[in-house]
C-alpha positions as CSV (number, residue, x, y, z in Angstrom):
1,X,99.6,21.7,79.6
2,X,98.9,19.3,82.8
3,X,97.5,21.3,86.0
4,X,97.4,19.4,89.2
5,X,97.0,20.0,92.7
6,X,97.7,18.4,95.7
7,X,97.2,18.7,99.9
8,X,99.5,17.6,102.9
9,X,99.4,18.2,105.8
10,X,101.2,21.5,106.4
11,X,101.1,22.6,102.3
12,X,98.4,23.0,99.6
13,X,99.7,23.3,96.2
14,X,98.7,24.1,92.8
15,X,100.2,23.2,90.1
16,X,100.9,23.4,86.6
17,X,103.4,22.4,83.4
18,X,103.3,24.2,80.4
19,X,105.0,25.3,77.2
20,X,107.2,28.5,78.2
21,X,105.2,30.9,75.6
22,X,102.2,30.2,77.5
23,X,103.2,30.6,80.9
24,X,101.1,34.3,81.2
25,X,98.3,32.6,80.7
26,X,98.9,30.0,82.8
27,X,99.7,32.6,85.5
28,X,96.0,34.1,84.8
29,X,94.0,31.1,85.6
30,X,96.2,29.6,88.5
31,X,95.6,33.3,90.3
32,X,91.8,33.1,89.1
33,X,91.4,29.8,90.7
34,X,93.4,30.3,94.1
35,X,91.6,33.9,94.6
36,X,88.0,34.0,92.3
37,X,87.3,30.3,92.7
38,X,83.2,30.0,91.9
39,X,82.8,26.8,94.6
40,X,79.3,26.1,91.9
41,X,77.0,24.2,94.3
42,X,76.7,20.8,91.3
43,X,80.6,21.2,90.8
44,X,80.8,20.5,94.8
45,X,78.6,17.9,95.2
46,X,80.5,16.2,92.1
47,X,83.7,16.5,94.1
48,X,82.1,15.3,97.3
49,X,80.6,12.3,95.9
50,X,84.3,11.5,94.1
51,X,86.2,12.1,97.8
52,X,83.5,9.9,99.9
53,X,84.3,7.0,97.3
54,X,88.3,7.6,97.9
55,X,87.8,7.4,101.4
56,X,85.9,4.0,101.4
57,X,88.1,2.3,99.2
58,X,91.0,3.3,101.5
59,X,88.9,1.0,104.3
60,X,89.3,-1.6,101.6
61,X,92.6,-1.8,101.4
62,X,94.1,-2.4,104.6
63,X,98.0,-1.4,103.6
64,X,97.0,1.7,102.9
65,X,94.3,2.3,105.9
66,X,97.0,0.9,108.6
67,X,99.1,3.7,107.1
68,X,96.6,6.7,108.2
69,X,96.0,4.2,111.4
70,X,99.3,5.0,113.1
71,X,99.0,8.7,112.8
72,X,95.7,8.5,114.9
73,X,97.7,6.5,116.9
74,X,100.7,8.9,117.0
75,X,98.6,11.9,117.3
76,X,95.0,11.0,118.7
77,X,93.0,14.0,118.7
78,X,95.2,15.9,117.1
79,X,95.8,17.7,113.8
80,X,98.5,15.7,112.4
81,X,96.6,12.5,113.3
82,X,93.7,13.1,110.9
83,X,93.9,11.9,107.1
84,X,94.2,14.8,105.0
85,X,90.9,13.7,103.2
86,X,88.9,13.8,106.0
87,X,86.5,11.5,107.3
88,X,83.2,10.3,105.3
89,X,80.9,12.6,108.1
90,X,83.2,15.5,107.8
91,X,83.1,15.4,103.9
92,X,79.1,15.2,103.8
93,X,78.2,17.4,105.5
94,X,81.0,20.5,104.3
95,X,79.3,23.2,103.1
96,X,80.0,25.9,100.4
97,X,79.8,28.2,103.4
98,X,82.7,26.8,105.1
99,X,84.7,26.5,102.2
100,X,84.6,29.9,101.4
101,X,85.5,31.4,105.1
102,X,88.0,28.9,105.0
103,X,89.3,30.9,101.6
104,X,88.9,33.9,103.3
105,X,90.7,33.2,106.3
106,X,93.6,31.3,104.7
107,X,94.1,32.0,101.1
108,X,96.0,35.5,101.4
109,X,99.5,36.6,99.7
110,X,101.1,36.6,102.8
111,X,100.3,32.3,103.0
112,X,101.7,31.9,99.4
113,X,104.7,31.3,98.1
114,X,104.7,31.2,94.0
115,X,107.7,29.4,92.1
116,X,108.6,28.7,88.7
117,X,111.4,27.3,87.4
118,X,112.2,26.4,83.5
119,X,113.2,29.2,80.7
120,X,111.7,32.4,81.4
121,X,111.7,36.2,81.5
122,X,112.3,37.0,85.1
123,X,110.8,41.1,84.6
124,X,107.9,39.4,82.9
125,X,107.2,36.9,85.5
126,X,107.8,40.1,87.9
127,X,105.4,42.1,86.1
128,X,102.6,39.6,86.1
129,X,102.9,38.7,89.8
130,X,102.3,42.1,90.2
131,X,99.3,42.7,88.0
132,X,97.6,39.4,88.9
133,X,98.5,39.6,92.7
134,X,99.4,42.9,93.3
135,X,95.9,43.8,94.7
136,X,95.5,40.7,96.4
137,X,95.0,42.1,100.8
138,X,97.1,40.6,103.1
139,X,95.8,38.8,105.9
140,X,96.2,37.5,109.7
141,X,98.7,34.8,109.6
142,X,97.4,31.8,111.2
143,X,100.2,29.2,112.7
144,X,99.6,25.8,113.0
145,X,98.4,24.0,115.9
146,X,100.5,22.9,118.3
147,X,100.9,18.5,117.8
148,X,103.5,17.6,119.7
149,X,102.4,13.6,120.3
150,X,101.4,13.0,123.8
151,X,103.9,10.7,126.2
152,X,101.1,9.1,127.6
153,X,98.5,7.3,125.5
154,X,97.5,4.4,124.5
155,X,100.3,2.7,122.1
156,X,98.7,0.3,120.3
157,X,95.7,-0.1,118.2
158,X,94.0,-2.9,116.3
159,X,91.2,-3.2,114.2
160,X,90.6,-6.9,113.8
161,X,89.6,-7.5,109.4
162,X,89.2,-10.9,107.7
163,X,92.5,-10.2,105.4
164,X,95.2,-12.9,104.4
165,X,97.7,-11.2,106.2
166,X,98.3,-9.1,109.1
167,X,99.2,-5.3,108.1
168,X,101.3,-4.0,110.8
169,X,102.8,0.1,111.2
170,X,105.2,0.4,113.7
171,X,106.2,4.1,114.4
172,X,109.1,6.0,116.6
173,X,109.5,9.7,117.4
174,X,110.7,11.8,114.1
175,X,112.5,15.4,113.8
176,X,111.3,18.6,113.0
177,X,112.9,19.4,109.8
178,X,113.7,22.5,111.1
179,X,116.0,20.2,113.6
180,X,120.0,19.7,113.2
181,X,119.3,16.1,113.3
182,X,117.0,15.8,110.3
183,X,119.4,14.1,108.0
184,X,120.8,11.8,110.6
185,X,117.2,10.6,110.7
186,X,116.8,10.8,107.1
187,X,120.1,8.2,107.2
188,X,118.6,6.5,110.0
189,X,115.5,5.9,107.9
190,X,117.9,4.6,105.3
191,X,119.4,2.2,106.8
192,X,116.5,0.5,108.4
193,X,113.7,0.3,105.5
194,X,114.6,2.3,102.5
195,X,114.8,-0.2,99.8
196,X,115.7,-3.6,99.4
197,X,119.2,-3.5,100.6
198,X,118.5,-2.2,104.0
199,X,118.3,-3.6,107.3
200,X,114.8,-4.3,108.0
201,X,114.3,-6.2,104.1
202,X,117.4,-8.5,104.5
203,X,116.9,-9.3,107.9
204,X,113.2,-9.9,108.1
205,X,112.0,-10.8,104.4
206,X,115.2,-13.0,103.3
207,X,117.0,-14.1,106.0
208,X,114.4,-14.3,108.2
209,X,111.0,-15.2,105.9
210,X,109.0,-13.4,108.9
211,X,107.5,-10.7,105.8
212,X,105.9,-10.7,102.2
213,X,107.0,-6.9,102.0
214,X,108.9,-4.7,104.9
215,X,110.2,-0.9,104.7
216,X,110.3,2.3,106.1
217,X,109.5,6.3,105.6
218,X,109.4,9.3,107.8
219,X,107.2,12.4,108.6
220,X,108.8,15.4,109.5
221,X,106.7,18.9,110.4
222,X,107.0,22.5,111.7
223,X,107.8,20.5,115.4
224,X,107.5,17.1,115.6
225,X,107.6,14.0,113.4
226,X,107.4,10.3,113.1
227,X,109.3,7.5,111.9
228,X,107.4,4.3,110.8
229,X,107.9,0.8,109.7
230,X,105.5,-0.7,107.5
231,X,105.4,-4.6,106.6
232,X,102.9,-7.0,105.4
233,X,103.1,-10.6,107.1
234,X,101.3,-13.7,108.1
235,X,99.5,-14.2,110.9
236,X,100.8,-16.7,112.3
237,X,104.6,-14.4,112.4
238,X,102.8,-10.9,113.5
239,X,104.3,-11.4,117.0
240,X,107.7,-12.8,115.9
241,X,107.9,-10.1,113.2
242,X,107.3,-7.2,115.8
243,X,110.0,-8.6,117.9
244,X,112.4,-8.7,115.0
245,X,111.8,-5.1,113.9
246,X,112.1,-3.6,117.7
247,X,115.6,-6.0,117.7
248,X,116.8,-3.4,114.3
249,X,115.4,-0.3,116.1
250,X,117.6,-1.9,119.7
251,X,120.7,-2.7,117.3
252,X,121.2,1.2,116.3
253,X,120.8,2.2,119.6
254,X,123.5,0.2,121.4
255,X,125.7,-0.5,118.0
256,X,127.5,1.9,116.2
257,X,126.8,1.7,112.3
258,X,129.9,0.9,110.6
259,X,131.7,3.0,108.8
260,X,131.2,1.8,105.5
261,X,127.4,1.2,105.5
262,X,127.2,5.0,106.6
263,X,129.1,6.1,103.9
264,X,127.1,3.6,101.4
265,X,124.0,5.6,102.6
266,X,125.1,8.7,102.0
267,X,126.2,8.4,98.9
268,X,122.8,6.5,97.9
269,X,121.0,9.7,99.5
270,X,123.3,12.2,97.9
271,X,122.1,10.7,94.6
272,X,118.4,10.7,95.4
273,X,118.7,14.8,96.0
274,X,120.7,15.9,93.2
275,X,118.3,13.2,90.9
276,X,115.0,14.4,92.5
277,X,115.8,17.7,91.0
278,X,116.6,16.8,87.3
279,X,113.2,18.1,85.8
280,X,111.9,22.0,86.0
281,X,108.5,20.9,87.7
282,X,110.5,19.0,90.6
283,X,112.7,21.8,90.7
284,X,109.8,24.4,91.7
285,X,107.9,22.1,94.1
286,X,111.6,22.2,95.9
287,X,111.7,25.9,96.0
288,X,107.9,26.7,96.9
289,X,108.0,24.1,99.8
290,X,111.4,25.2,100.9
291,X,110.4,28.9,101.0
292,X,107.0,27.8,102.7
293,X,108.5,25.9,105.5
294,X,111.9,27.3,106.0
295,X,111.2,31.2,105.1
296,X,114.4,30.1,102.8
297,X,115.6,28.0,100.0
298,X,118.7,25.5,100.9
299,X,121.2,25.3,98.2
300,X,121.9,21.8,96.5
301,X,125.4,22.1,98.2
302,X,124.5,23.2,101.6
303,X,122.0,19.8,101.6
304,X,125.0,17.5,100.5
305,X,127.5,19.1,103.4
306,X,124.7,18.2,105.9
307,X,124.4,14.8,104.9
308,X,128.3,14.2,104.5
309,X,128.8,15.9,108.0
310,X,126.6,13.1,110.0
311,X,128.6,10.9,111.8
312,X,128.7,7.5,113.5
313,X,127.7,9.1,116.7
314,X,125.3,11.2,115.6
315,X,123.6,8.5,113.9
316,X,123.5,6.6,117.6
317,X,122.2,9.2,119.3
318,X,119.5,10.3,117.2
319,X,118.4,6.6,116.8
320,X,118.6,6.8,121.0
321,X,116.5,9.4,121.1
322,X,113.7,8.3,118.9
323,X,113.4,4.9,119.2
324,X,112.7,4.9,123.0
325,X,110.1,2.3,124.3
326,X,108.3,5.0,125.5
327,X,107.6,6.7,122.2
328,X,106.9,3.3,120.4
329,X,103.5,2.8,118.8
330,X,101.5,0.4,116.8
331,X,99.0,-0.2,114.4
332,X,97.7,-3.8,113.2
333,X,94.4,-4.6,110.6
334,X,94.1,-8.1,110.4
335,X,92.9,-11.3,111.8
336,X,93.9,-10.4,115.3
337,X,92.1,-10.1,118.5
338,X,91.8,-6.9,119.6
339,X,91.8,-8.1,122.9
340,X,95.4,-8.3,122.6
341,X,96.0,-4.4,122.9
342,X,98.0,-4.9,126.5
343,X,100.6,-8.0,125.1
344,X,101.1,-6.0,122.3
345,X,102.0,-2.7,124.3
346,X,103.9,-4.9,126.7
347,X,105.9,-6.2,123.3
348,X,106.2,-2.5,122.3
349,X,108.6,-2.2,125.3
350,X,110.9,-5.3,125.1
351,X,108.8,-6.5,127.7
C-alpha cells in the first residue's frame, strides 16, 4: 500500500491506501506512528536536512514564494501568515525535545478524528479502534490562535529579484467556512480566476495580453480567510495588470452577475464536489476534515442545496464585503523597486 502524510495549516493528516484484507495492520502501524513515534536523533537530522533544501528552493522559484508572500502580508505576525514548513532558522535549530512536548501536548484522542471509507467490517474497524486507541489519555484541548488580519498594516510588499517577469498576489478578505457566505465566495472565486473560462483569464491574458498566466484560489479557516489573485506578467504591464484585476474585483461589486454565468458556475462547481469524491481515499480525507473542522460531516446533498441557493444578490454582497480597498493587499517578486511600496498601496485603493 502507499502511506502519506500531509500538514495545513489547521490539519495534520496521516494517511494511507491499502488492500481491504490488510487494513488491521494498517491500523497498527498508523496508531504506532501517531502515538509511539521513536523521533531517532539520525532519522531527524535526515528529515531536517531534506526540509531546509524544500525551503530554499521555494526562494528559487518566485511563483511559488510570492504565494507564501501574501499570507505574511495578510497576516504579519501571525499564525496563519507563516509557511507551514517553517523558516530555515526555525527548522535548524528544532529539537527532539520540542518535538516530543509538542506530541505530548497535541497528539491526544480527543484532537483526532480517524476515517475510513472503502469495503469494510464496521465491528472490526470498531473493535480495533478500541484496542489500538482505547488506552490512548485524553488531553487539554488547545484552540487555535486567534488571526483575524489586522485593518491597519502595511498592504503591500515587494521583494525586488532579477526574474523575467513580475510575480504578483493580490489578496481580499475570505470567509470562515464555518460562514453562510462560504459558497457565495467559493462562486465568487469562480468566476474571477478559476480556470480558463473565467473573468480574470479572458479579460487579462486574451483580450487584454496584460498576463502569461492569471487565476485565483481562496483560504478559508476556523475565523477568517483570504481570497487571492495570482498572475505572472511583464514588467513593463505590472502596474496596468494590477489596475485591470482591481477593475474585475470593482465590476462584482457595483454589477450584478448575470443570471446565466451564475448558473454556469454552479453547475461547473456542483460537478467538482460530487467528482472530488469518486475514489474511497478522497472520500475519507472529506469525512476526517469535515468532522475535524465542523464537529460534523455535510451530506453530498446538503453541499449542492447551498450552492444552488446563492443568488445574484448574495453574490454582490459578499464580493462588497470582501473586496473593500481597505482589506486589499499585495505581494510582488520581481524586477521592481521596492521603493514603490506607497504608489502601489495608493493603486491598491483606486487611488
Amino acid at each position: 500500500g502507499v502511506f502519506n502524510a500531509s500538514t495545513g495549516k489547521e490539519l495534520t493528516s496521516y494517511t494511507a491506501r491499502v488492500p481491504g484484507e490488510y487494513l488491521p495492520v494498517v491500523l497498527k502501524v498508523l496508531a504506532d506512528m501517531v502515538r509511539y513515534p521513536l523521533f531517532d536523533p539520525e532519522e531527524i537530522e535526515k528529515e531536517r536536512g531534506v526540509i531546509i533544501e524544500e525551503l530554499s528552493a521555494t526562494q528559487d522559484d518566485p511563483q511559488e514564494w510570492v504565494n507564501l508572500l501574501i499570507d505574511e502580508v495578510m497576516w504579519p505576525d501571525l499564525p496563519l501568515g507563516r509557511d507551514d514548513a517553517g523558516t530555515i532558522e526555525t527548522v535548524a535549530h528544532l529539537q527532539q525535545k520540542q518535538m516530543l512536548e509538542y506530541l505530548d501536548t497535541y497528539y491526544r484522542p480527543n484532537s483526532l478524528v480517524l476515517s475510513i471509507a472503502g469495503n469494510i467490517d464496521e465491528p472490526q474497524v470498531i473493535q480495533l479502534t478500541k484496542d489500538l486507541f482505547g488506552s490512548w489519555e485524553a488531553g487539554e484541548h488547545k484552540s487555535y490562535s486567534t488571526s483575524l488580519p489586522p485593518r491597519d498594516t502595511a498592504p503591500v510588499r515587494i521583494i525586488k529579484k532579477a526574474t523575467e517577469q513580475t510575480n504578483i498576489c493580490l489578496a481580499a478578505a475570505g470567509i470562515s467556512y464555518m460562514s453562510a457566505d462560504y459558497y457565495a465566495l467559493l462562486l465568487i472565486n469562480g468566476i474571477l480566476g478559476d480556470g480558463m473560462s473565467s473573468r480574470l483569464f479572458q479579460s487579462i491574458r486574451e483580450e487584454q495580453g496584460l498576463a502569461y498566466d492569471i487565476g485565483s484560489y481562496f483560504n478559508s479557516y476556523a475565523e477568517t480567510g483570504n481570497l487571492v489573485i495570482s498572475a505572472g506578467v511583464d514588467p513593463s504591464h505590472t502596474q496596468e495588470a494590477i489596475r485591470a484585476i482591481i477593475l474585475e474585483l470593482e465590476r462584482l461589486c457595483t454589477t450584478p452577475v448575470p443570471a446565466d454565468e451564475l448558473e454556469r458556475m454552479k453547475a461547473y462547481v456542483r460537478g467538482g464536489v460530487v467528482l472530488g469524491l469518486e475514489g474511497t481515499q478522497q472520500v475519507a480525507s472529506w469525512l476526517g476534515s469535515q468532522e475535524c473542522l465542523h464537529n460534523r460531516v455535510h451530506a453530498i446533498d446538503e453541499v449542492i442545496a447551498s450552492i444552488d441557493a446563492v443568488t445574484i444578490q448574495d453574490i454582490q454582497r459578499v464580493a462588497q464585503s470582501c473586496f473593500a480597498s481597505e482589506w486589499r493587499r499585495l505581494a510582488i517578486i520581481g524586477p521592481e523597486d521596492a521603493r514603490q511600496v506607497e504608489y502601489f498601496g495608493k493603486l491598491l485603493k483606486g487611488v
